[in-house]
N, CA, C and O atoms as CSV, one atom per row, in Angstrom:
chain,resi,resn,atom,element,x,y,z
A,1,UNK,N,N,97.845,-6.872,36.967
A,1,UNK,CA,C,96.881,-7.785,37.572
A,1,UNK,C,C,95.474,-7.400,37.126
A,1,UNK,O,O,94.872,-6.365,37.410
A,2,UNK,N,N,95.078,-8.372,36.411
A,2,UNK,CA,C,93.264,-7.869,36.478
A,2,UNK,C,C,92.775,-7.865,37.654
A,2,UNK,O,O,93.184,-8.434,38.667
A,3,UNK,N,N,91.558,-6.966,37.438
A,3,UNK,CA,C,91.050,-6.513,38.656
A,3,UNK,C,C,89.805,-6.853,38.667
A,3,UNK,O,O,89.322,-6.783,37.537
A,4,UNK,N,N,88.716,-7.360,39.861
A,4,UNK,CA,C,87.329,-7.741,39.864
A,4,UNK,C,C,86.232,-6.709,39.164
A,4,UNK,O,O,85.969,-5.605,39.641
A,5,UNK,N,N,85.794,-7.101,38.278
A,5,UNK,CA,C,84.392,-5.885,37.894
A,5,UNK,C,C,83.339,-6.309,38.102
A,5,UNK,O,O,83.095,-7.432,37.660
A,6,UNK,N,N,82.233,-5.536,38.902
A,6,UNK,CA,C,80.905,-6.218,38.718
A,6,UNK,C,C,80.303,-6.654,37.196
A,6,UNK,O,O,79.469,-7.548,37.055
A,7,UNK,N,N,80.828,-5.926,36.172
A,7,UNK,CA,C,80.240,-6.434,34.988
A,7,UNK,C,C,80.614,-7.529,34.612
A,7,UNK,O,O,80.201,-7.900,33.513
A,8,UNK,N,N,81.547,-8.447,35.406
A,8,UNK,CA,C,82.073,-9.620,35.131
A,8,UNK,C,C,80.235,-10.376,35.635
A,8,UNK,O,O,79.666,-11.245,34.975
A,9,UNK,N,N,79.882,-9.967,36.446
A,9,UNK,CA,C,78.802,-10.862,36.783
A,9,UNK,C,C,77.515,-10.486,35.992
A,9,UNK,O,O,76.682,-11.300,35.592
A,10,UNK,N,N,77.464,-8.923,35.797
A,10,UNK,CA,C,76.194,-9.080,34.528
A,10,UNK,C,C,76.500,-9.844,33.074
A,10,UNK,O,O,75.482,-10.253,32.517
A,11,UNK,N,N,77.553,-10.052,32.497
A,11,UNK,CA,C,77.788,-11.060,32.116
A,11,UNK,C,C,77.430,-12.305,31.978
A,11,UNK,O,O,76.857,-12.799,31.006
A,12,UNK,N,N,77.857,-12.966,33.219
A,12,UNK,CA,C,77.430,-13.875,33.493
A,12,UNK,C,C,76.246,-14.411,33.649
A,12,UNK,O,O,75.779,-15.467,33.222
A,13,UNK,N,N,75.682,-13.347,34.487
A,13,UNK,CA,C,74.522,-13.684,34.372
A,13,UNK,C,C,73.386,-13.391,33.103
A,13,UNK,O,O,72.281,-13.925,33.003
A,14,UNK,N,N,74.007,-12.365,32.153
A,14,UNK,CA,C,73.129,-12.844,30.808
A,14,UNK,C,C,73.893,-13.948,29.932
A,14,UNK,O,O,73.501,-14.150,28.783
A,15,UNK,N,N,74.944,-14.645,30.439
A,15,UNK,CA,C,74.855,-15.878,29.655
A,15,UNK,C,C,74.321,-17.070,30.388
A,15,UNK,O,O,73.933,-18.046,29.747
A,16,UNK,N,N,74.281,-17.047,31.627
A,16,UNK,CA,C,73.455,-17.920,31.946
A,16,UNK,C,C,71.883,-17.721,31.595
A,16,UNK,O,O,71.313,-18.808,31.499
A,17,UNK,N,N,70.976,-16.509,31.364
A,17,UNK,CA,C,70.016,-16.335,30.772
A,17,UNK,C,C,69.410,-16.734,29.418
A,17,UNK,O,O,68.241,-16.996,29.138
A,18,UNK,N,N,70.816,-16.705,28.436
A,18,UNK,CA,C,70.428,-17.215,27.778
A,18,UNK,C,C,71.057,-19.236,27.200
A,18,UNK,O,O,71.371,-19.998,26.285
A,19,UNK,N,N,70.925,-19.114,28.099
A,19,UNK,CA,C,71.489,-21.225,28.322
A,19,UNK,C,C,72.829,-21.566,28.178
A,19,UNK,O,O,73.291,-22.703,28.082
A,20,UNK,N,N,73.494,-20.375,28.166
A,20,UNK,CA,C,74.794,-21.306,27.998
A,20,UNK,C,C,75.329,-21.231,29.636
A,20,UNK,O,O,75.616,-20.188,30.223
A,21,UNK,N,N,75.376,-22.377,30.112
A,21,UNK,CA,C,75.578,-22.665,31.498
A,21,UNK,C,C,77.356,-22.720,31.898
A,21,UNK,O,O,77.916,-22.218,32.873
A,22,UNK,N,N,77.858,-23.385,30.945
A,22,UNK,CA,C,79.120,-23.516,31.020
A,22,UNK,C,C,80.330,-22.726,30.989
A,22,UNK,O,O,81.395,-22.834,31.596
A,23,UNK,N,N,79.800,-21.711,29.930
A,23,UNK,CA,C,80.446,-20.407,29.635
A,23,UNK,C,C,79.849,-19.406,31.177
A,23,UNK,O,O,80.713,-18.665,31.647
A,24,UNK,N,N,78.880,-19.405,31.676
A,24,UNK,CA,C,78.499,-18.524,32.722
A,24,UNK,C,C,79.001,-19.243,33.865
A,24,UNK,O,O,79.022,-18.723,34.980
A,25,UNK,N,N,79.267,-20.011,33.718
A,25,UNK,CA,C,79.968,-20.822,34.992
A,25,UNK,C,C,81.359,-20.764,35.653
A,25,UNK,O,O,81.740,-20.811,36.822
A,26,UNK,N,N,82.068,-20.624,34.271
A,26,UNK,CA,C,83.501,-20.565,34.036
A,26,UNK,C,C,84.048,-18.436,34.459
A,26,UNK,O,O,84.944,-17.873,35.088
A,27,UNK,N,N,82.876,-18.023,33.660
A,27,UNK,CA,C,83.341,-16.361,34.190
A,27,UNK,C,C,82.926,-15.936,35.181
A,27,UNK,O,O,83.201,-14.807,35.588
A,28,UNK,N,N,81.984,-16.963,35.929
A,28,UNK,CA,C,81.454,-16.356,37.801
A,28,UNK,C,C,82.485,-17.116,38.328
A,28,UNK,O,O,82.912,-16.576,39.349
A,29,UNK,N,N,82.937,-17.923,38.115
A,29,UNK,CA,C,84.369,-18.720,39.037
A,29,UNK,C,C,85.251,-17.730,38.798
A,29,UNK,O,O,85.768,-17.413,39.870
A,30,UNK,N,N,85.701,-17.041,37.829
A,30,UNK,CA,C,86.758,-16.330,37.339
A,30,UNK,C,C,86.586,-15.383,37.648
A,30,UNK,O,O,87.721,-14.941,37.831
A,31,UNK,N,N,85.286,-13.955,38.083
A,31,UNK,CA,C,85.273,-13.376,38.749
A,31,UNK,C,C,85.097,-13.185,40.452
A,31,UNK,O,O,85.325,-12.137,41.056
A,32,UNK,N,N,84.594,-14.584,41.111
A,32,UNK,CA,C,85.086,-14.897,42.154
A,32,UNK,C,C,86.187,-14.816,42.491
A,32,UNK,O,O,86.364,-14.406,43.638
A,33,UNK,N,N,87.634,-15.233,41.490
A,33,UNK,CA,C,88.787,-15.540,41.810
A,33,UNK,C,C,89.312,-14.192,42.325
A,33,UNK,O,O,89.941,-14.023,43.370
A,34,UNK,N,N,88.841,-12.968,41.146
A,34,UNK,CA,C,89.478,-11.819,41.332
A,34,UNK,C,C,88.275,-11.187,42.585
A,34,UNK,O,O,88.431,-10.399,43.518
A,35,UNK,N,N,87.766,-11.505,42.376
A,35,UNK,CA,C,87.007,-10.575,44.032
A,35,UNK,C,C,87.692,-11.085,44.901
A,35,UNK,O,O,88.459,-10.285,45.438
A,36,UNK,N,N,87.742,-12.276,45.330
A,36,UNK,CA,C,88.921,-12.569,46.608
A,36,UNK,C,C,90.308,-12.350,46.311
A,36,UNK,O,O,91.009,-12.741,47.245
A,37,UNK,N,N,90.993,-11.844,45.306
A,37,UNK,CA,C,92.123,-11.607,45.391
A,37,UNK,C,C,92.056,-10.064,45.875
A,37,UNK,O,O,92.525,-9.791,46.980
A,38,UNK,N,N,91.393,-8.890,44.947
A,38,UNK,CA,C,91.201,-7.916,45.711
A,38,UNK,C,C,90.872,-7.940,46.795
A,38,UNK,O,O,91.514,-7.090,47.412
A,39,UNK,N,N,89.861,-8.717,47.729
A,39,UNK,CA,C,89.638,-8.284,48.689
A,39,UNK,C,C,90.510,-8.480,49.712
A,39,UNK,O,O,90.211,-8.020,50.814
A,40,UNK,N,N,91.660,-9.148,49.550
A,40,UNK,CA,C,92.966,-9.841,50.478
A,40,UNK,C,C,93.426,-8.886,50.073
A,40,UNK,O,O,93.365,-7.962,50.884
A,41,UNK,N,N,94.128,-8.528,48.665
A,41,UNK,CA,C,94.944,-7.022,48.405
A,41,UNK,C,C,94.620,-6.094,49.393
A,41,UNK,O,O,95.483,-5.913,50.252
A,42,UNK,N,N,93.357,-5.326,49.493
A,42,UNK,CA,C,92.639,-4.203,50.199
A,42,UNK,C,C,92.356,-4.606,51.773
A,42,UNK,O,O,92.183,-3.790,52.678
A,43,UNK,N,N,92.350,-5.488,51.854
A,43,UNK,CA,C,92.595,-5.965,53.517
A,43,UNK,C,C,94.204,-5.832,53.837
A,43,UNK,O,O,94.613,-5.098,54.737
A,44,UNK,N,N,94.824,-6.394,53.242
A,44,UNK,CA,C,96.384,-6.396,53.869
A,44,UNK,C,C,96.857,-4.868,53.861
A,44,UNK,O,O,97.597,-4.469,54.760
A,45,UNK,N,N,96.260,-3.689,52.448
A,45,UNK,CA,C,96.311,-2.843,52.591
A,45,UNK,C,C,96.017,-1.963,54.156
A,45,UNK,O,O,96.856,-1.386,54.848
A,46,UNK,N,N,94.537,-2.108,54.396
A,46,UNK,CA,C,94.199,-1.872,55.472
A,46,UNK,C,C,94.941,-1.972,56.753
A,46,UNK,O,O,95.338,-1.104,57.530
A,47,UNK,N,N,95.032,-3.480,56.765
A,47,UNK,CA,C,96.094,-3.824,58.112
A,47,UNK,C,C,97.151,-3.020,58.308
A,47,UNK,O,O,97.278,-2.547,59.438
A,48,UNK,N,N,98.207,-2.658,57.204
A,48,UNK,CA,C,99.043,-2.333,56.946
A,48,UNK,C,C,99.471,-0.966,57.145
A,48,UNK,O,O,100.576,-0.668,57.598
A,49,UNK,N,N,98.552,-0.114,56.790
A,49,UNK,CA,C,98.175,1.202,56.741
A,49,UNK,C,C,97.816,1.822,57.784
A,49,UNK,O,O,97.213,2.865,57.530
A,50,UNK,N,N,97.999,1.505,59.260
A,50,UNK,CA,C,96.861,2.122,60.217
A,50,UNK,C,C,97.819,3.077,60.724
A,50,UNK,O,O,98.989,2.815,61.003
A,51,UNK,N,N,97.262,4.184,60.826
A,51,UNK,CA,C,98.003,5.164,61.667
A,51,UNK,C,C,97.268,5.618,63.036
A,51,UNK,O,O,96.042,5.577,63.134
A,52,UNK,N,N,97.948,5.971,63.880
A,52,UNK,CA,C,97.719,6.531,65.244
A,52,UNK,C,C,96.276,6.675,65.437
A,52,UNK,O,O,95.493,6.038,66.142
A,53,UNK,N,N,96.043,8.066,64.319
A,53,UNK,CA,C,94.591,8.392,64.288
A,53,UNK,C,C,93.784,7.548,64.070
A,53,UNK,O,O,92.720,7.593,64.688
A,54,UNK,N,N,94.060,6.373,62.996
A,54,UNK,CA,C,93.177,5.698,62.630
A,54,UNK,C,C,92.436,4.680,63.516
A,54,UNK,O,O,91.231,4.432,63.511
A,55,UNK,N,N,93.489,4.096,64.344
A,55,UNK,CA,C,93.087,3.440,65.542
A,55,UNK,C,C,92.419,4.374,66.348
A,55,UNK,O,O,92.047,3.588,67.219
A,56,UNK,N,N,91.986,5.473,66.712
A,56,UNK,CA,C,91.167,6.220,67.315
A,56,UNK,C,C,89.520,6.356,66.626
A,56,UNK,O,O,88.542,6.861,67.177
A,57,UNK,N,N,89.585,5.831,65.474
A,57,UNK,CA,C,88.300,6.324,64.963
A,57,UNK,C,C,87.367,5.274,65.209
A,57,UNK,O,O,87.865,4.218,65.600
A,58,UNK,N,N,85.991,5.324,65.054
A,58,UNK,CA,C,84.862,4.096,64.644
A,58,UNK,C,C,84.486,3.837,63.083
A,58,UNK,O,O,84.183,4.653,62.213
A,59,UNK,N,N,84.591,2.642,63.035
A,59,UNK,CA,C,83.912,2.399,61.472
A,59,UNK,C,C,83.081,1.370,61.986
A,59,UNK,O,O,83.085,0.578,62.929
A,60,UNK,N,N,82.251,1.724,60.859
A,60,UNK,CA,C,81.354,0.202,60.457
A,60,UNK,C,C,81.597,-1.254,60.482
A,60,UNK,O,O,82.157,-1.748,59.503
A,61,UNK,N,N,81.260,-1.988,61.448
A,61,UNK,CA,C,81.466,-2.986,60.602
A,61,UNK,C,C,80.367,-3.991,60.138
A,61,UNK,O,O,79.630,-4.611,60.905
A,62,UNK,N,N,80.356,-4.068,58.770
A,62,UNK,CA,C,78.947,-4.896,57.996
A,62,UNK,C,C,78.729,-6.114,58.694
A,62,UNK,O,O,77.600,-6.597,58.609
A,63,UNK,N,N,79.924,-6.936,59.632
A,63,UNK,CA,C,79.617,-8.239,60.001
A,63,UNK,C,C,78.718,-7.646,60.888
A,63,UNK,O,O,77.535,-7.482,60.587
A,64,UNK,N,N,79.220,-7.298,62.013
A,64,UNK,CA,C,78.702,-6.924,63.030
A,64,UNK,C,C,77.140,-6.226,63.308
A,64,UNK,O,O,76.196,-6.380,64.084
A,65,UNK,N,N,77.484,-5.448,62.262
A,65,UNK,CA,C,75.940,-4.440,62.075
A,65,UNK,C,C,76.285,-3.203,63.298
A,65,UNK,O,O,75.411,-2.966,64.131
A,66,UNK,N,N,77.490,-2.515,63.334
A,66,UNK,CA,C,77.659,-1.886,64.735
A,66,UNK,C,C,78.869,-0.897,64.530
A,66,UNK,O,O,79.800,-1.452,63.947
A,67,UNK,N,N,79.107,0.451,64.861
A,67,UNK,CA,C,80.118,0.947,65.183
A,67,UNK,C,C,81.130,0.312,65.701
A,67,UNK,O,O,80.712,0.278,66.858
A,68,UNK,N,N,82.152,-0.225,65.742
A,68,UNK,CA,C,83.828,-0.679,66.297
A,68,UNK,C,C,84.456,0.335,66.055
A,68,UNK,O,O,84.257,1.221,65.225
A,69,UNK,N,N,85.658,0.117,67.215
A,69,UNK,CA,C,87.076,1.293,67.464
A,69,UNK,C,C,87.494,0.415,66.278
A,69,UNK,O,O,87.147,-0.742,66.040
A,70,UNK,N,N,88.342,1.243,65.566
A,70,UNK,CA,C,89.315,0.726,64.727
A,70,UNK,C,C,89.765,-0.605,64.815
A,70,UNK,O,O,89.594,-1.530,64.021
A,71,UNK,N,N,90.578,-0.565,66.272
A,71,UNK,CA,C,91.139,-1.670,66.677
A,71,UNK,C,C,90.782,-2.855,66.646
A,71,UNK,O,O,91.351,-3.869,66.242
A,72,UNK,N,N,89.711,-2.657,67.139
A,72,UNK,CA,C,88.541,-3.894,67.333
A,72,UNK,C,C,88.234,-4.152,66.225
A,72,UNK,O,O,88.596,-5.252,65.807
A,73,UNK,N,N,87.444,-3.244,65.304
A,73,UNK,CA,C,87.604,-3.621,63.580
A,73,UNK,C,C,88.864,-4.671,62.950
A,73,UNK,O,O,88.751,-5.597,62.146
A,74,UNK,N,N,90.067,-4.147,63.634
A,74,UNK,CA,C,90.913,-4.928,63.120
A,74,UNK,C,C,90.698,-6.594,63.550
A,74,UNK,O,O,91.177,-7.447,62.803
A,75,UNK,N,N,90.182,-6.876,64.413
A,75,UNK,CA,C,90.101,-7.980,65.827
A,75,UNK,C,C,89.323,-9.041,65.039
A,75,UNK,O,O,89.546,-10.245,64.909
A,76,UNK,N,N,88.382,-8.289,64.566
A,76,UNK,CA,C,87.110,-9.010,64.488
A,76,UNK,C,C,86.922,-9.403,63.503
A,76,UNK,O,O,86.469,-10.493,63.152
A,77,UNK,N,N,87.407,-8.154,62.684
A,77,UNK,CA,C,86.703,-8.615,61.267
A,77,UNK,C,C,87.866,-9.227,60.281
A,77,UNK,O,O,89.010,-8.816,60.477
A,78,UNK,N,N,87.588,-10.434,58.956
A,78,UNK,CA,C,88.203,-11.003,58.245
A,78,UNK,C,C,88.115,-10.650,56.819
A,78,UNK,O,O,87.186,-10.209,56.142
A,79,UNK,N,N,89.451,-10.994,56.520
A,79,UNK,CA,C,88.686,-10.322,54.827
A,79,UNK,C,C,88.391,-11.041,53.887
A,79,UNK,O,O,88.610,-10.726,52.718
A,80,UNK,N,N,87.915,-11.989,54.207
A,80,UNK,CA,C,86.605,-12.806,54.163
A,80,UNK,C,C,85.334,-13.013,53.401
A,80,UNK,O,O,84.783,-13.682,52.526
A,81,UNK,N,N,85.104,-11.297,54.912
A,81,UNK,CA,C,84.131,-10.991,54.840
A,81,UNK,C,C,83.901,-9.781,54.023
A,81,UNK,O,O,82.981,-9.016,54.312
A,82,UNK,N,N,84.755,-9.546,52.929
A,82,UNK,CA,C,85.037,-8.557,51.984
A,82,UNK,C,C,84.859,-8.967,50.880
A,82,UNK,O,O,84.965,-8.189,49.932
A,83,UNK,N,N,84.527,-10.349,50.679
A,83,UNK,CA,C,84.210,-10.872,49.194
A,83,UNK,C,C,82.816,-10.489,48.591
A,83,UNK,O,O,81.754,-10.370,49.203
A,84,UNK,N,N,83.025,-10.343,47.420
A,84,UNK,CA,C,81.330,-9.732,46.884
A,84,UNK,C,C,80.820,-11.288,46.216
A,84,UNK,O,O,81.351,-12.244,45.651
A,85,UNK,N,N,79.992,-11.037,46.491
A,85,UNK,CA,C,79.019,-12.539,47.027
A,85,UNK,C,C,78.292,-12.627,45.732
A,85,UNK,O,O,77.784,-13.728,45.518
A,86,UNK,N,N,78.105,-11.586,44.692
A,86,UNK,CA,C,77.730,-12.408,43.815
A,86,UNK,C,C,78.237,-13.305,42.768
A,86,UNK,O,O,77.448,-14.142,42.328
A,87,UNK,N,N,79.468,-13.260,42.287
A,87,UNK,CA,C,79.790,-14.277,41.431
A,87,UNK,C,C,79.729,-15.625,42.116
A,87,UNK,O,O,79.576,-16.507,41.271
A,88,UNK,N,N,79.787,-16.031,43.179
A,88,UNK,CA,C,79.530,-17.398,43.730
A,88,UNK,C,C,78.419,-17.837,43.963
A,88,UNK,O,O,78.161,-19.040,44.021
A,89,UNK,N,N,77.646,-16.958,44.122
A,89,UNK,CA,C,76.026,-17.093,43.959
A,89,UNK,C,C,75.357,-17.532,42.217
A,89,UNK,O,O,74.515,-18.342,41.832
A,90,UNK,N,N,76.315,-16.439,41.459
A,90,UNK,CA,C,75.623,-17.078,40.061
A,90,UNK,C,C,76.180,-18.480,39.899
A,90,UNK,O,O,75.561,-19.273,39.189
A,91,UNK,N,N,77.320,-18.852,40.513
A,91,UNK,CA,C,78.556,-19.354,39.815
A,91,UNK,C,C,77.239,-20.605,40.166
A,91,UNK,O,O,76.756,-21.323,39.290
A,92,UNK,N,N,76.975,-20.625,41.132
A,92,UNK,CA,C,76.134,-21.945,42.233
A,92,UNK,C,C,74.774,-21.994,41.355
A,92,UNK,O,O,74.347,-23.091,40.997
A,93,UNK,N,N,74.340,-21.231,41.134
A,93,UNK,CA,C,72.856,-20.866,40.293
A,93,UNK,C,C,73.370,-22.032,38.479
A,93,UNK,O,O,72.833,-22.978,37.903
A,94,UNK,N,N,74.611,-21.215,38.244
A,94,UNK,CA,C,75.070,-22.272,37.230
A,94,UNK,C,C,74.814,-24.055,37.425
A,94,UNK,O,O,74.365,-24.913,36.666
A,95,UNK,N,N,75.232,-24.080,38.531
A,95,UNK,CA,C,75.713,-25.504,38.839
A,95,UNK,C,C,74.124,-26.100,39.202
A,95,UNK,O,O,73.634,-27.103,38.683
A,96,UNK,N,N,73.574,-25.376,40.044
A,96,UNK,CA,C,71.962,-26.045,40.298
A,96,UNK,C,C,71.714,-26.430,38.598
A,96,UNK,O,O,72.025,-27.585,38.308
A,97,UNK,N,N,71.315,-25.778,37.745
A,97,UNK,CA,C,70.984,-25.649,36.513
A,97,UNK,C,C,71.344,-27.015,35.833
A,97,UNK,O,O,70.575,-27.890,35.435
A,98,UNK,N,N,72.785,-26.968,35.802
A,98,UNK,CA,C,73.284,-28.334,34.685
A,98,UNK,C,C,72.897,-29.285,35.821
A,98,UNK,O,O,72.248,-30.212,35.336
A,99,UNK,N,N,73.070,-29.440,37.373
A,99,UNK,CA,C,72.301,-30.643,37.778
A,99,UNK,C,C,70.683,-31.114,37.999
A,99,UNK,O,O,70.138,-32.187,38.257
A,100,UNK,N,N,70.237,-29.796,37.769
A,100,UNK,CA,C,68.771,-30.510,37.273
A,100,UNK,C,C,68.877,-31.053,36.183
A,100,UNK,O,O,68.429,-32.176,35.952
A,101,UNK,N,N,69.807,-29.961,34.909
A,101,UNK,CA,C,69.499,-30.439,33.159
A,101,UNK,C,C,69.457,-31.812,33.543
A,101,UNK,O,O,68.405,-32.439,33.419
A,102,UNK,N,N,70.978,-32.600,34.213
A,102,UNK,CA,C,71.906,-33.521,34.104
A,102,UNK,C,C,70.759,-34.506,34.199
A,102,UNK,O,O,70.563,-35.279,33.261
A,103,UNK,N,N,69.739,-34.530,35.629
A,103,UNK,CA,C,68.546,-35.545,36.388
A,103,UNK,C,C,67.830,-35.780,35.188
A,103,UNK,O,O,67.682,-36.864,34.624
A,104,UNK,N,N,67.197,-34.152,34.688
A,104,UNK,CA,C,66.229,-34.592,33.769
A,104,UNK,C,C,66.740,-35.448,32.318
A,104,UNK,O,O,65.877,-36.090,31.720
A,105,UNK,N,N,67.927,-35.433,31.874
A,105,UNK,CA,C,68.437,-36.050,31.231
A,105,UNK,C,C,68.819,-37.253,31.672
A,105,UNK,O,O,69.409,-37.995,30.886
A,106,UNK,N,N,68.639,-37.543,32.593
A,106,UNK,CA,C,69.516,-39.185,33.262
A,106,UNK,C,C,70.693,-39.370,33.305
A,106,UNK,O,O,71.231,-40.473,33.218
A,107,UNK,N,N,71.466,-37.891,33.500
A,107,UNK,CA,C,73.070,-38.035,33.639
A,107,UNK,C,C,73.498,-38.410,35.032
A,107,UNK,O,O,74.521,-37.794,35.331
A,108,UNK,N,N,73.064,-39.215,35.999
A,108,UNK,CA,C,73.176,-38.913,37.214
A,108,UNK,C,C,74.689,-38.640,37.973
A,108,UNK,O,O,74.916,-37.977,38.985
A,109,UNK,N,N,75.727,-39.477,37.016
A,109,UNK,CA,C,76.733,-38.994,37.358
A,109,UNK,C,C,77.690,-37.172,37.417
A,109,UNK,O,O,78.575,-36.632,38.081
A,110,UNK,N,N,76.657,-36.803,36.111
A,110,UNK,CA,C,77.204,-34.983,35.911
A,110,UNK,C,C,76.144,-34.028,37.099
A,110,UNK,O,O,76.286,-32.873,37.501
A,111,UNK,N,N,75.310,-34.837,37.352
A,111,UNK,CA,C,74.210,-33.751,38.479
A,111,UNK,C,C,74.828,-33.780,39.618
A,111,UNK,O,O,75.105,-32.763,40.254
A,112,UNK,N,N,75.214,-35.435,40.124
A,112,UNK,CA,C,76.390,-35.421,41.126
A,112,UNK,C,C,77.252,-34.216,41.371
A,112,UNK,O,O,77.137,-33.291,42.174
A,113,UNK,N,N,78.200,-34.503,40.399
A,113,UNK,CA,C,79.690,-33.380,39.980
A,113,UNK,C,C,79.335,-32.219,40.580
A,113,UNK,O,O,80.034,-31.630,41.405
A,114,UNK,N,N,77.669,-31.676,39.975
A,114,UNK,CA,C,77.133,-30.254,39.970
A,114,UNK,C,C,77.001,-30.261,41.375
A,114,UNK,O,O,77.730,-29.540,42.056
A,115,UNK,N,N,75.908,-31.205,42.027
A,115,UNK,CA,C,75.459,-30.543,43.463
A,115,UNK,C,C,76.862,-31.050,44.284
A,115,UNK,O,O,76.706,-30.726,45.461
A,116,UNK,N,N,78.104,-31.691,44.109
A,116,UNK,CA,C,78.779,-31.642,44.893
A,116,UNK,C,C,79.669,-30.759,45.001
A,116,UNK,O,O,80.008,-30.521,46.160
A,117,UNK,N,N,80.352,-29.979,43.909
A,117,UNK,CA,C,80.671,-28.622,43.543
A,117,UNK,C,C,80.171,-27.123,44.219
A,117,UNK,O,O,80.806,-26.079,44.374
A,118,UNK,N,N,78.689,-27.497,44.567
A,118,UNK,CA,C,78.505,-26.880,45.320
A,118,UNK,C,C,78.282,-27.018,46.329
A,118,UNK,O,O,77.448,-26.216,46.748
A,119,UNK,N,N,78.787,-27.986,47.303
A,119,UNK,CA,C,78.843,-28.391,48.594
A,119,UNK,C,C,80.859,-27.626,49.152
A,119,UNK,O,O,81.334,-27.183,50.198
A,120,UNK,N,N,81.342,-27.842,47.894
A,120,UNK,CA,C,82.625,-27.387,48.470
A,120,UNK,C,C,83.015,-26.328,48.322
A,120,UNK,O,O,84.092,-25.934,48.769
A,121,UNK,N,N,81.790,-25.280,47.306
A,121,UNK,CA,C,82.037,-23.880,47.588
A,121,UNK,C,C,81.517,-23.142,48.609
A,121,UNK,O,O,81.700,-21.934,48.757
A,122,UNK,N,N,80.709,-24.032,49.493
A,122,UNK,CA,C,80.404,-23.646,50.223
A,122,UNK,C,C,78.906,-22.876,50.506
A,122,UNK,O,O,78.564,-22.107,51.404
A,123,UNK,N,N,78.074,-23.503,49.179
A,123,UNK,CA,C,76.672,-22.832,49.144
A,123,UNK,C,C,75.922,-23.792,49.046
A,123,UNK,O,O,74.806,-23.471,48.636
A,124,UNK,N,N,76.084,-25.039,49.286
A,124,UNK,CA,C,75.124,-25.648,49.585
A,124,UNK,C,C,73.647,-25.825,50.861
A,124,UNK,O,O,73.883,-26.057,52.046
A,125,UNK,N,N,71.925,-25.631,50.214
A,125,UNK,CA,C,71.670,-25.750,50.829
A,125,UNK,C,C,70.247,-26.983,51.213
A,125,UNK,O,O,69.847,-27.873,50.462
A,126,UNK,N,N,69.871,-26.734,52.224
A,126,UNK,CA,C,69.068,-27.905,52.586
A,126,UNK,C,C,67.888,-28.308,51.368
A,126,UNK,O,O,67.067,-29.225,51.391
A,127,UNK,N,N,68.112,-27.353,50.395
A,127,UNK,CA,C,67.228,-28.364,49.140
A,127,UNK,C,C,67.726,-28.594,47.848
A,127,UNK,O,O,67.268,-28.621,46.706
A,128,UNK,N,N,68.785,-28.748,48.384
A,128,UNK,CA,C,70.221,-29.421,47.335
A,128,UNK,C,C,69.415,-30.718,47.232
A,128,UNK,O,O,68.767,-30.965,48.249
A,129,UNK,N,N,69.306,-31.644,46.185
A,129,UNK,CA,C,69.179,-33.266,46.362
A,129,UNK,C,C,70.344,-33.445,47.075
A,129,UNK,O,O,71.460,-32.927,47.096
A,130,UNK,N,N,69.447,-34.807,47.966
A,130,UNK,CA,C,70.389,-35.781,48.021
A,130,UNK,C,C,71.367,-36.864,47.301
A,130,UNK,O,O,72.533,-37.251,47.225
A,131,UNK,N,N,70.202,-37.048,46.887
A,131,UNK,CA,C,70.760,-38.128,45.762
A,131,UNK,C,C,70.813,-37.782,44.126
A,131,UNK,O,O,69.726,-38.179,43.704
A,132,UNK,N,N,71.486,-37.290,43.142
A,132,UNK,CA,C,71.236,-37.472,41.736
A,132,UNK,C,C,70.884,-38.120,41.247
A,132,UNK,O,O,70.796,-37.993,40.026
């Protein structure tokens, strides 16, 4: 199984630096894919793994901002919230990009595609256009 690397996203992000949008688009989706697959791997691990002691201890939890019993760690937190957030961030940074190119070009149908793409990854925000 390949495995997520952050250099999947410096990558990316020097090909989106230097204009190729499509190619940086395609390897922040693709390292998204594998960050959420690890992070479900290493969560089910977790779940899976708890021993006696472990339910006795406190960890962190990043949602929270707070010490939790184990247990409660288990309760609360999702693994989810274990995804590394930047390849979907460039991936979205991609997509803003070709839907401005798209406007300033008069593609209005490909700027569409773009800002709606990122409405269903879930990063859309309040100065997304409305309209392409």
């Amino acid at each position: 199984m390949k495995k997520y690397n952050p250099q999947l996203c410096i990558d990316a992000e020097n090909l989106y630096k230097q204009g190729q949008l499509d190619e940086a688009l395609n390897l922040a989706l693709e390292a998204h894919e594998l960050a959420k697959q690890e992070a479900l791997v290493r969560w089910n691990f977790t779940r899976n793994n708890s021993s006696p002691l472990a339910m006795q201890t406190k960890v962190w939890d990043s949602t929270t901002q707070k010490y939790v019993s184990y247990a409660e760690f288990l309760k609360i937190h999702r693994w989810e919230d274990d995804i590394a957030p930047a390849p979907l961030r460039i991936a979205c940074k991609c997509l803003r990009a070709k839907g401005k190119l798209a406007i300033k070009e008069g593609n209005k149908s490909l700027a569409t595609e773009c800002f709606q793409k990122i409405k269903e990854l879930g990063q859309a925000t309040d100065r997304e256009p409305r309209e392409a």
